[in-house]
KEKE-3310 file (N, C-alpha, C; in steps of 0.2 Angstrom, whole numbers, plus 5000, padded with zeros to 4 digits):
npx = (4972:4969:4976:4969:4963:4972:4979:4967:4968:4980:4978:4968:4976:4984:4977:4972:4980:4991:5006:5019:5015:5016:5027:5032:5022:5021:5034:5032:5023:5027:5037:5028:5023:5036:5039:5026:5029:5040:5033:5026:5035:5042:5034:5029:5042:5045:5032:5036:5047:5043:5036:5044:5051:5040:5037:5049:5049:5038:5041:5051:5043:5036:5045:5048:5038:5037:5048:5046:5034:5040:5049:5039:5032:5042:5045:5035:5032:5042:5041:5028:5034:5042:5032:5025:5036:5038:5024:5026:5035:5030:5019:5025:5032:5019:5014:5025:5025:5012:5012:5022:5016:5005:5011:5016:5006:4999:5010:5009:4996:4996:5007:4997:4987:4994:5001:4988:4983:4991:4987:4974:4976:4983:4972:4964:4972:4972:4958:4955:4958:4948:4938:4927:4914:4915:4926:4923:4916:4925:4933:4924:4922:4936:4938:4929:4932:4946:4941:4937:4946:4957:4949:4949:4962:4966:4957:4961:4977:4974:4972:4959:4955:4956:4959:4972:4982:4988)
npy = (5228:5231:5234:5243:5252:5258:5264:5276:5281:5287:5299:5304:5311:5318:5327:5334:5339:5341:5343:5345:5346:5332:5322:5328:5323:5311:5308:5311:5302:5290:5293:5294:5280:5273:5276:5273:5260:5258:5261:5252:5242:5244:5242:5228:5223:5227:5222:5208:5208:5212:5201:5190:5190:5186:5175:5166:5167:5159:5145:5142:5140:5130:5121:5118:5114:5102:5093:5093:5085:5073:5067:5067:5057:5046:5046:5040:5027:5022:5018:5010:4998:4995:4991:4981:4973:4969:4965:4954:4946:4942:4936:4924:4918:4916:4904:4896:4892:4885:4876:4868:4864:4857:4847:4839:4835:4828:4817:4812:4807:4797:4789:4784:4778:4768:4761:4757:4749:4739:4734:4732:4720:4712:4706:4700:4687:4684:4680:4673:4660:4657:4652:4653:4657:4669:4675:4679:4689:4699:4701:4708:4719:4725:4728:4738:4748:4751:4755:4768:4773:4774:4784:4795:4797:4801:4813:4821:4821:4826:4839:4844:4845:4859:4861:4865:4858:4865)
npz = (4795:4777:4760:4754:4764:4772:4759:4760:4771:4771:4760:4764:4777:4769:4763:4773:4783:4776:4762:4766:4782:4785:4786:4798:4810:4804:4811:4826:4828:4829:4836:4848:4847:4852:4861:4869:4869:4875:4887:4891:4891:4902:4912:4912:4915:4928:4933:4933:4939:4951:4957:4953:4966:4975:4969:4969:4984:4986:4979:4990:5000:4997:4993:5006:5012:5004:5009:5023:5024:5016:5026:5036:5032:5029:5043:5048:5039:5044:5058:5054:5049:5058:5070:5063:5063:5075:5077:5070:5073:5088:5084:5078:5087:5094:5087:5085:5098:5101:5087:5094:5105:5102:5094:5103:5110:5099:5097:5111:5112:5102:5105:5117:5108:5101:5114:5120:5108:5109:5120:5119:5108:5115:5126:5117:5112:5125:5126:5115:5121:5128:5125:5109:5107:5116:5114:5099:5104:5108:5101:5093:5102:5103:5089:5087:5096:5092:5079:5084:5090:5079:5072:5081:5083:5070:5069:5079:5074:5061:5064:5068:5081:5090:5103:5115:5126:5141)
capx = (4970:4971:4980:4964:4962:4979:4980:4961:4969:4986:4975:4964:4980:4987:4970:4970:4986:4995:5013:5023:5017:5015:5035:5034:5017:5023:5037:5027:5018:5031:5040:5025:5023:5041:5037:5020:5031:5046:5031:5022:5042:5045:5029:5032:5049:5043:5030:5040:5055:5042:5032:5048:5049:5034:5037:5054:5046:5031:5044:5053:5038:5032:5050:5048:5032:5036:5054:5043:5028:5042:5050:5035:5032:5047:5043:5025:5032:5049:5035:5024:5038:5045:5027:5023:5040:5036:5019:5026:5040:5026:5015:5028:5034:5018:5011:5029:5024:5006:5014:5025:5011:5000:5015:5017:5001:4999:5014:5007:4992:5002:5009:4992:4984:4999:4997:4979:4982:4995:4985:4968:4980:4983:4964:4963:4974:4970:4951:4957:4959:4942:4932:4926:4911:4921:4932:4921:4912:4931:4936:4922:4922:4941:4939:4924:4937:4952:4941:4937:4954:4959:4946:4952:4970:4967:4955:4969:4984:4973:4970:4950:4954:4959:4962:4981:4984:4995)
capy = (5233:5229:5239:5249:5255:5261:5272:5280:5287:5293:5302:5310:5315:5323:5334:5338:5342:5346:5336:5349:5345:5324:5319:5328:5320:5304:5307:5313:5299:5286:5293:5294:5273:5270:5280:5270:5253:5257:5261:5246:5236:5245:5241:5222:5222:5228:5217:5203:5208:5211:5194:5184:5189:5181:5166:5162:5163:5153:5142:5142:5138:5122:5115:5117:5108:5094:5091:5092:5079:5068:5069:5065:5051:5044:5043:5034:5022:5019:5017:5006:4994:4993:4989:4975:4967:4967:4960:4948:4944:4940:4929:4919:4915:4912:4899:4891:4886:4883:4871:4862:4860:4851:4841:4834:4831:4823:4810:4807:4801:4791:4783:4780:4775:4762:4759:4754:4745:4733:4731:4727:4712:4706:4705:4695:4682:4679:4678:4667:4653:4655:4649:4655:4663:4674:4676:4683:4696:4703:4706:4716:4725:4727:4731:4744:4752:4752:4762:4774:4776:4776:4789:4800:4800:4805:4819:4825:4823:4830:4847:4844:4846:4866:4862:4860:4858:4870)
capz = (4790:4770:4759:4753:4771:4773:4755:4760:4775:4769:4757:4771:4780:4766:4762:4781:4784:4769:4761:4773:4790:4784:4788:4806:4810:4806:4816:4832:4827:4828:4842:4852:4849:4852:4871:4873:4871:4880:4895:4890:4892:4910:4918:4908:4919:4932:4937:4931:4946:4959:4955:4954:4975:4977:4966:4974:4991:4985:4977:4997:5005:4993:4995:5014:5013:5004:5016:5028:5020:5013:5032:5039:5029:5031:5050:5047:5036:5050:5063:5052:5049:5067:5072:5059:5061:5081:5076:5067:5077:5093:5078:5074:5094:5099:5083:5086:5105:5098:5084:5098:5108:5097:5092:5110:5110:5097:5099:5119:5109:5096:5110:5121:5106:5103:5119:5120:5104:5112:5127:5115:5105:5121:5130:5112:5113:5132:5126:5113:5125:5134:5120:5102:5108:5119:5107:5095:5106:5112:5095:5090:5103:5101:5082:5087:5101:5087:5076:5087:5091:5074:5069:5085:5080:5061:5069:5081:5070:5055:5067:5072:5089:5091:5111:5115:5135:5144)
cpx = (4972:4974:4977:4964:4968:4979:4974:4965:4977:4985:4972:4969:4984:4982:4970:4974:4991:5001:5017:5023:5017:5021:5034:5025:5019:5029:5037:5026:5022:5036:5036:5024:5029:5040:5032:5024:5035:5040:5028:5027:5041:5041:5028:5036:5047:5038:5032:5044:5049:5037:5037:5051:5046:5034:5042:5052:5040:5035:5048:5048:5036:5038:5050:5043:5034:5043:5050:5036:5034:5046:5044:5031:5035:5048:5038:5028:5038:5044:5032:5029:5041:5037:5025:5027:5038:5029:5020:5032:5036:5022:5020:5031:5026:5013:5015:5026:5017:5007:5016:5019:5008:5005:5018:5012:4998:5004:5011:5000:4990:5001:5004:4990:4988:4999:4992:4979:4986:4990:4978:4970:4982:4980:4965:4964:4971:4961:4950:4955:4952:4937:4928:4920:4912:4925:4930:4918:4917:4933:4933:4924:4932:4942:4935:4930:4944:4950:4940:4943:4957:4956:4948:4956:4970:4964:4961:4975:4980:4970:4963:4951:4958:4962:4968:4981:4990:5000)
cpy = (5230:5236:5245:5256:5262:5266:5274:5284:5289:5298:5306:5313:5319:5331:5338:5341:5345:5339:5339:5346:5336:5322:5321:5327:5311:5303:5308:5306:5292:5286:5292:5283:5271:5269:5275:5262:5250:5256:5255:5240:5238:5241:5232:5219:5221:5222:5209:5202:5209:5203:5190:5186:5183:5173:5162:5160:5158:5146:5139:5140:5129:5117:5113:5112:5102:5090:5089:5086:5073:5066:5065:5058:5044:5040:5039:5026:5019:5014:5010:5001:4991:4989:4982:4971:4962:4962:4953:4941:4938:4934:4924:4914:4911:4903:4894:4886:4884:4875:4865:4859:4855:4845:4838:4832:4827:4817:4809:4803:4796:4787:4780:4777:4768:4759:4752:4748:4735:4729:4726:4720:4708:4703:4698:4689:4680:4675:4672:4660:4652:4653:4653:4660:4670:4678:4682:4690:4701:4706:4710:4718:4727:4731:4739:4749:4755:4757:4769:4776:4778:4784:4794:4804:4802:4812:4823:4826:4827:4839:4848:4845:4853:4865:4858:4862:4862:4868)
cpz = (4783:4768:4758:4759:4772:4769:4756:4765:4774:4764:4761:4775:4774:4764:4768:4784:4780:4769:4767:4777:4791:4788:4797:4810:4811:4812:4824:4832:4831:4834:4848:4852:4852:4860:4874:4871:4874:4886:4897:4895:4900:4913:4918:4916:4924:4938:4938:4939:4952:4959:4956:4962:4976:4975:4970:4982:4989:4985:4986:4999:5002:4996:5002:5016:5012:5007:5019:5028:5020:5022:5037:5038:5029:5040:5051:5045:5042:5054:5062:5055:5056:5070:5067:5058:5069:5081:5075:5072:5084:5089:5080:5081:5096:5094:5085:5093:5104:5095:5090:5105:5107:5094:5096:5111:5107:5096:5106:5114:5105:5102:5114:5115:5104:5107:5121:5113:5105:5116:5124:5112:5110:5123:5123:5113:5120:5129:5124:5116:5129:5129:5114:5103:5111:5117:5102:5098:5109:5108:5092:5093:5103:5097:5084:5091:5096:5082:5076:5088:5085:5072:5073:5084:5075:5064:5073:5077:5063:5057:5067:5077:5089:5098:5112:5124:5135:5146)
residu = (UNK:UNK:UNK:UNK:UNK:UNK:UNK:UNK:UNK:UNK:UNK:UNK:UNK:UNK:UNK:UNK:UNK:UNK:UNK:UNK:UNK:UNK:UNK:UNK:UNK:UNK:UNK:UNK:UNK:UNK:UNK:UNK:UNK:UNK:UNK:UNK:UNK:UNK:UNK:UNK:UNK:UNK:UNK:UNK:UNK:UNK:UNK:UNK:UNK:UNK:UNK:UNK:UNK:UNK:UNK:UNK:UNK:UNK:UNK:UNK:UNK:UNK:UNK:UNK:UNK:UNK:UNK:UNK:UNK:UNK:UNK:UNK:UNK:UNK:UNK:UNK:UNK:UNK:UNK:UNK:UNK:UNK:UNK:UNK:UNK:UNK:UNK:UNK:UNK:UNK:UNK:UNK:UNK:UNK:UNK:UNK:UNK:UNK:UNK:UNK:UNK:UNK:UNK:UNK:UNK:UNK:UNK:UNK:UNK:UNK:UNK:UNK:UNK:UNK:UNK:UNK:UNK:UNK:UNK:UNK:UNK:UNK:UNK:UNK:UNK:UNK:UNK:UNK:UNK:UNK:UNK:UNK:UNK:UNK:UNK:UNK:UNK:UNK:UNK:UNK:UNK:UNK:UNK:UNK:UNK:UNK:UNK:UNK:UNK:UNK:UNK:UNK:UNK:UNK:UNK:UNK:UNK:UNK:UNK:UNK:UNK:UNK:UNK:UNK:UNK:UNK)
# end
């Protein structure tokens, strides 16, 4: 309200009531707001106290939840870890006798191909002695035999062959 407002009706209350009954008027006036904001305050209060019940227990209930979330969580993730170290645990036994196996198998066929390689440096020599034509058809095929042996042992030591004997 501007100020206009305000003197148009202190002006209509003086016409309508008079100056006399003005002061006990306002004071009526004035008691009756004091009344309508004390009951405004109670009911204010009021709701406020029975609401803060509810809240604390709400408040009770959320914390129970999430103990009981964080709890639960806590067991999931125990759980998980126990399982993925067993995992890891059983991986890592059985790659090792994997490993050791293919590394006995490949030293046995170091050794046959050393072996085979001795025994072909020897055919040679004997050949040697039976004459040049002889000679040269024993070394190819020696040399032909040696590359396949070479090529074998690269593919087995180089892990082309997946199959490891029992």
């Amino acid at each position: 309200m501007s100020g206009q407002e305000i003197f148009l009706i202190i002006i209509v209350a003086l016409l309508l009531f008079g100056a006399e009954k003005l002061p006990d008027i306002a004071k009526t006036l004035g008691k009756g707001m004091r009344d309508f904001k004390k009951a405004t305050d109670d009911i204010r209060r009021e709701l406020e106290d029975s609401t803060q019940d509810i809240r604390k227990d709400i408040t009770d209930i959320t914390d129970s939840v999430r103990s009981d979330v964080t709890e639960f969580q806590n067991k999931v993730n125990k759980d998980i870890n126990e399982v993925s170290g067993s995992i890891k645990n059983d991986m890592n036994d059985v790659t090792s006798d994997v490993r050791q196996q293919m590394y006995d198998t490949d030293k046995s066929i170091q050794t046959d191909v050393n072996e085979i390689n001795s025994n072909l440096h020897g055919d040679a020599s004997t050949v040697n002695a039976n004459g040049p034509e002889v000679s040269n058809e024993v070394n190819s095929d020696n040399q032909a035999d040696k590359t396949t042996l070479n090529k074998n042992t690269s593919e087995v030591s180089n892990g082309y062959y997946k199959e490891v004997n029992d």
